[in-house]
N, C-alpha and C positions, 0 to 999 in steps of 0.2 A: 808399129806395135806400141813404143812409147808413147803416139797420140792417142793414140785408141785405147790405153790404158788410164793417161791423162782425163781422156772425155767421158769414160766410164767412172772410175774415183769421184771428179766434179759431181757427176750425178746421182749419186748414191749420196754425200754430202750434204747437198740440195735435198731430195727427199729425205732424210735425218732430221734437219733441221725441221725440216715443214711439217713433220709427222708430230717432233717434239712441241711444233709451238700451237697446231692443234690440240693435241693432248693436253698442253697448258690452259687453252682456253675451256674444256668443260669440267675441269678439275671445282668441286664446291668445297667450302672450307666447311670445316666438322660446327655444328651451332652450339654455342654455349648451353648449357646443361639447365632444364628450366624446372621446378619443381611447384605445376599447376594447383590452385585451393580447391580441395576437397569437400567435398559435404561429409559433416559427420551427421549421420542421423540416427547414431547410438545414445546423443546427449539432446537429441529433441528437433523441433523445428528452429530453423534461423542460426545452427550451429555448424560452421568451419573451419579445420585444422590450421592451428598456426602452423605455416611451412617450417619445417625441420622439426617438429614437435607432436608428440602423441595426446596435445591439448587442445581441446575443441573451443573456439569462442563466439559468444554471442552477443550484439551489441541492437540493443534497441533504444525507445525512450519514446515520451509523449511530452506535448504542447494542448495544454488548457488557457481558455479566454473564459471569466467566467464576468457577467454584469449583473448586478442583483438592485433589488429595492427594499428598502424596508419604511416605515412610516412612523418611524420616533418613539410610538411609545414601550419597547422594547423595555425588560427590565433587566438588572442585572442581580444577583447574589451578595450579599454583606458577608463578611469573614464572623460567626456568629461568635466567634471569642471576642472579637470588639465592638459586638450592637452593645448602644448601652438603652434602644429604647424597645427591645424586645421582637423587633420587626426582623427580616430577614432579606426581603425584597428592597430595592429600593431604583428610584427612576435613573434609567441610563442616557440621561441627556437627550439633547436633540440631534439626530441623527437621521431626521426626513431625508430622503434624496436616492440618487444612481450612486451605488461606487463598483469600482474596476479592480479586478486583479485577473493575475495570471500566476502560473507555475508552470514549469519547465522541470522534466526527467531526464536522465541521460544514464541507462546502466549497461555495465558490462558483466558478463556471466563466464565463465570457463567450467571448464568440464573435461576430465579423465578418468578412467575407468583405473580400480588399485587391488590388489590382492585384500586390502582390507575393507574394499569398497569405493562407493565415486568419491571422488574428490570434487570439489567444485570453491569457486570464490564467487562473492555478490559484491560488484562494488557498483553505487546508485549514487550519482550527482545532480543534486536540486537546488531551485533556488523558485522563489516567488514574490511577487510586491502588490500591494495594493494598493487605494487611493479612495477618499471619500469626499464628500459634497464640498470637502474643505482645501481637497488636495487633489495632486496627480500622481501618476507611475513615476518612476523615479529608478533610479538605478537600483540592481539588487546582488547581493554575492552570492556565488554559488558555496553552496554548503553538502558536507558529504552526510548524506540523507542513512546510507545504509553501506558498512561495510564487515562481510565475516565471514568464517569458512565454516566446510562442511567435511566430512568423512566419515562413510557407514552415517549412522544413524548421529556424529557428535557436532554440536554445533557451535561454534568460537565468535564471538567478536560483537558488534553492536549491528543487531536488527530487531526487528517486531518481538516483543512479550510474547513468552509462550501463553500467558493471558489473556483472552480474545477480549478486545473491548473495540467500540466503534467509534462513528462521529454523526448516528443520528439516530429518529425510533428506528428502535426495534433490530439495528443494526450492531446486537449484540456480540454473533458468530463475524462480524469480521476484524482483522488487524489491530491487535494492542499497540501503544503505545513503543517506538524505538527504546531500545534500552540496552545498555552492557550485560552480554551473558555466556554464561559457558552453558548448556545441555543436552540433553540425551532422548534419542527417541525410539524405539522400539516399535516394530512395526510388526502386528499378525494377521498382516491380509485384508481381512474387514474392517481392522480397528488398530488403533493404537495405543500408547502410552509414555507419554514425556514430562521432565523433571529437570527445571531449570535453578542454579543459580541468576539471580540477579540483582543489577545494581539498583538499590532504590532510593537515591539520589539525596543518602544522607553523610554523614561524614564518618561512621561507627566503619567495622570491618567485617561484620554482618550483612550479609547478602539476605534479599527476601528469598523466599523459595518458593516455586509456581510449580504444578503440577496439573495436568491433564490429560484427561482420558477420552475414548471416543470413540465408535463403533457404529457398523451399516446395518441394517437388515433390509435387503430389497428397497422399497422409494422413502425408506424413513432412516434417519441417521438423529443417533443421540451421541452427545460431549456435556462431559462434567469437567470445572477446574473449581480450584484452591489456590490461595496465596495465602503464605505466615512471613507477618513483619516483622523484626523485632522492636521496631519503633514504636512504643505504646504498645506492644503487642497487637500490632492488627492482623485482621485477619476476614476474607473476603471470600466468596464462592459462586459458581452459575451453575445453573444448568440449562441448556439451550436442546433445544426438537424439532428437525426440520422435515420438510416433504417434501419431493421433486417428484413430477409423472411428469412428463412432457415438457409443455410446454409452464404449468402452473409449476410457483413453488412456495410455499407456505412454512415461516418459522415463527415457534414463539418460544419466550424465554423471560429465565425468574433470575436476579442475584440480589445477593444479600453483602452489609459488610457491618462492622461491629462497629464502627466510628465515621461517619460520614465524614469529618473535618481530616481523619487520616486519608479518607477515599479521594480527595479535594489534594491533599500534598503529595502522597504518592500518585494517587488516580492508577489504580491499575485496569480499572474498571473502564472508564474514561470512553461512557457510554454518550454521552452526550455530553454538551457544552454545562447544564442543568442537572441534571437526573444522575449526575456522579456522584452528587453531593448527599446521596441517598442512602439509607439503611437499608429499602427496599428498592427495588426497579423491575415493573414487570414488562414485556417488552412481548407485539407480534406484528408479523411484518408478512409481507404479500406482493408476489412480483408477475408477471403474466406477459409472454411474448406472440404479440396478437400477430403479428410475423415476422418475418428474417426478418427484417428488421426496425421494427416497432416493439417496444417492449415500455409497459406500464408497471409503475408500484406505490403499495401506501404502507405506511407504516403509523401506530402508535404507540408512547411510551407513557408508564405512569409510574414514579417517584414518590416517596410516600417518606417520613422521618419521624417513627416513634418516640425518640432519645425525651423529648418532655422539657425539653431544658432550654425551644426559642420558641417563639408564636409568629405567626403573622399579623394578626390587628388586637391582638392581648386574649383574645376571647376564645381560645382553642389551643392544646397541646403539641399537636401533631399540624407540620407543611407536607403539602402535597404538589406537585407539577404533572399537568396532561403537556406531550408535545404529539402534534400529529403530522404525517409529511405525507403529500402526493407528488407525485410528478409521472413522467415519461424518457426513453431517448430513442432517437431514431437514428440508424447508422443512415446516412445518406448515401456514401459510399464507402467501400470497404477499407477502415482506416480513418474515417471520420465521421464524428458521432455529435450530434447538437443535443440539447437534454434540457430541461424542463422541470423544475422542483419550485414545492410552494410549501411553509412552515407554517403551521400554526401554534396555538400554546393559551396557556392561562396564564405566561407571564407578560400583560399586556397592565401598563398604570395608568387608569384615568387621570380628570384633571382632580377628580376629590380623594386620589393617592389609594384605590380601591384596583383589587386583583380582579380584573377576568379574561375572559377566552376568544379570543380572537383574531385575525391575519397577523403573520409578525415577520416576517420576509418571503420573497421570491427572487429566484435565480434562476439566468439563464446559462448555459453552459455550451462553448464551443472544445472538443476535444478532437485533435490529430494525434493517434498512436502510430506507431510503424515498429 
C-alpha cells in the first residue's frame, strides 16, 4: 500500500508539473496601450488628431524652381520727391540674361472645435534666394512667412492684409501684403464683413484701419475695401467683380488712393511692382481651364497719376503704365504643376531714353505642392 501510494503521489506530481508548465507556455503578455492617429475630417482635408489631444493638425508646403529672362531694357521708378529733372522713369541697368530663384514653404495648421467657435493657429516657414547673370544661389534663411490665430470670426497676429492687393495685372482680388493685425470677420452666408487694425509700418501708435465687404449672387461675386492712414492722412479704396461658370473666370477691378508716394511707403495696394505707385489702377483679368489640367490666363493693368506735380519728358501732366501678362500651367501630375508667364509693359527705355511698349520678362515655373 505504501508503494502504491508512493507511485500514485509521483504521478499526480508529474502531471501538476507538466500541466503547469504547459499552461505557461501559451500564457501572452497584455500589449502596451497604443493610441492610433485619427483622421480629423471636422477641420478639413490633410488633418490628424495630435494623440492625446482634441487638436487636429495639418502640415503641408510647396517647393518652386522658378528660371526667367528678361532683356535689359526694363525700367525702373524714381522716388518723385527727389527727381530734380521732372522725369519719373528711369533706365534699370543692364540686366540681359537667365536668373534663378527658388522658394520653399513649410506650414503648419491646427484646428479645434470651442464653445466660442474654431480655434485654429497658421504657422508658415519660408525662405527664397535668387541669382542673376552676375551671380548664383547661395545660401538662404528661413524666415517666418506667416504666424496668427483665429477664434470665431477674430483674427491675431501677423498675416495677409485684410486689404487685397496682388503681384501682377489685374491680380487685384488676391493676397495683400503680410502685416501685424488684430480683426474681425463677420460672416452671412453669402457675404461678409471684416475690420482690421493694422500695422503700417510707421513708428506713431496709430494703427491704419482696413475694412472690407463682400458678397455672392449666383456666378458673380462683388468686394469693396477701404484703408484710413493716419500718416498724411492716406486713404485708399477697390472695388473688384468677378465671374465663375465653369470652367471661364473673368475679373475686373478699379482702386483709387489719394497720394501715390503714400501707396509706394505703405503700399496696401501693392497691385503690382509699377501700378502701386498710382492714384488710379484699373485692372481685368481672365483665366480658362481648357482641362483638368491645363489652364490658361491673361491679364491687363493700367495706372494712371493725375497729381500734376511729375512728367515723363516735360511735355505732359499726367504718368501712365499699361502692364499685360499671358501665361499658362499645366499640372503634370497631381502635385506638380510647370507654368508658363510672359510680361509686357510700356516701361521699356530705348537707347534715346524714350518710353514704350514692349516684351519685358518671361518665366518659367516648376512647382511641387503636397
Amino acid at each position: 500500500m505504501k508503494l502504491k501510494s508512493l507511485l500514485l503521489a509521483s504521478g499526480a506530481a508529474l502531471i501538476a508539473v507538466s500541466g503547469a508548465r504547459a499552461a505557461d507556455a501559451v500564457i501572452i503578455p497584455e500589449p502596451e496601450p497604443v493610441e492610433y492617429v485619427r483622421v480629423c475630417d471636422a477641420a478639413g482635408t490633410g488633418y490628424f488628431y495630435i494623440p492625446g489631444t482634441e487638436t487636429c493638425l495639418q502640415i503641408s508646403g510647396e517647393v518652386i524652381y522658378y528660371a526667367y529672362f528678361n532683356d535689359g531694357s526694363k525700367a525702373s521708378l524714381n522716388d518723385e520727391d527727389e527727381d530734380t529733372d521732372g522725369t519719373i522713369f528711369e533706365q534699370a541697368g543692364d540686366q540681359t540674361g537667365w536668373e534663378k530663384e527658388y522658394e520653399i514653404s513649410l506650414d503648419f495648421n491646427t484646428w479645434r472645435d470651442t464653445e466660442y467657435g474654431d480655434l485654429t493657429t497658421s504657422i508658415q516657414l519660408g525662405a527664397d534666394e535668387s541669382s542673376s547673370v552676375d551671380s548664383s544661389l547661395g545660401d538662404a534663411s528661413v524666415v517666418v512667412n506667416e504666424a496668427f490665430i483665429t477664434l470665431g470670426g477674430l483674427t491675431i497676429g501677423y498675416t495677409d492684409s485684410f486689404y487685397p492687393g496682388g503681384n501682377g495685372p489685374a491680380d487685384i482680388d488676391a493676397e495683400g501684403p503680410d502685416t501685424g493685425l488684430i480683426g474681425y470677420t463677420v460672416d452671412f452666408g453669402n457675404g461678409s464683413f471684416g475690420i482690421a487694425l493694422e500695422d503700417d509700418g510707421s513708428a506713431d501708435w496709430v494703427p491704419a484701419i482696413v475694412g472690407v465687404v463682400s458678397a455672392e449672387f449666383g456666378n458673380f461675386s462683388v468686394a469693396a475695401a477701404g484703408v484710413y492712414d493716419d500718416t498724411d492722412d492716406f486713404f485708399g479704396a477697390q472695388l473688384h467683380v468677378a465671374y465663375s461658370a465653369g470652367a471661364l473666370g473673368i475679373d475686373a477691378s478699379v482702386q483709387y488712393s489719394d497720394d501715390g508716394n503714400q501707396v509706394a511707403a505703405f503700399n496696401p495696394l501693392n497691385v503690382s511692382e509699377y501700378s502701386a505707385q498710382f492714384e488710379w489702377v484699373l485692372g481685368l483679368g481672365m483665366d480658362y481651364d481648357v482641362n483638368d489640367k491645363l489652364t490658361v490666363f491673361a491679364g491687363v493693368e493700367y495706372g494712371i497719376d493725375w497729381y500734376g506735380d511729375s512728367t515723363f519728358d516735360g511735355s505732359r501732366d499726367a504718368i501712365d503704365v499699361v502692364l499685360v501678362e499671358v501665361g499658362a500651367d499645366y499640372e503634370l501630375v497631381d502635385g506638380f504643376t510647370i507654368g508658363f508667364q510672359a510680361d509686357f509693359s510700356d516701361l521699356r527705355i530705348d537707347n534715346n531714353g524714350n518710353q514704350q511698349f514692349g516684351f519685358e520678362d518671361a518665366e518659367v515655373s516648376f512647382t511641387r505642392s503636397f
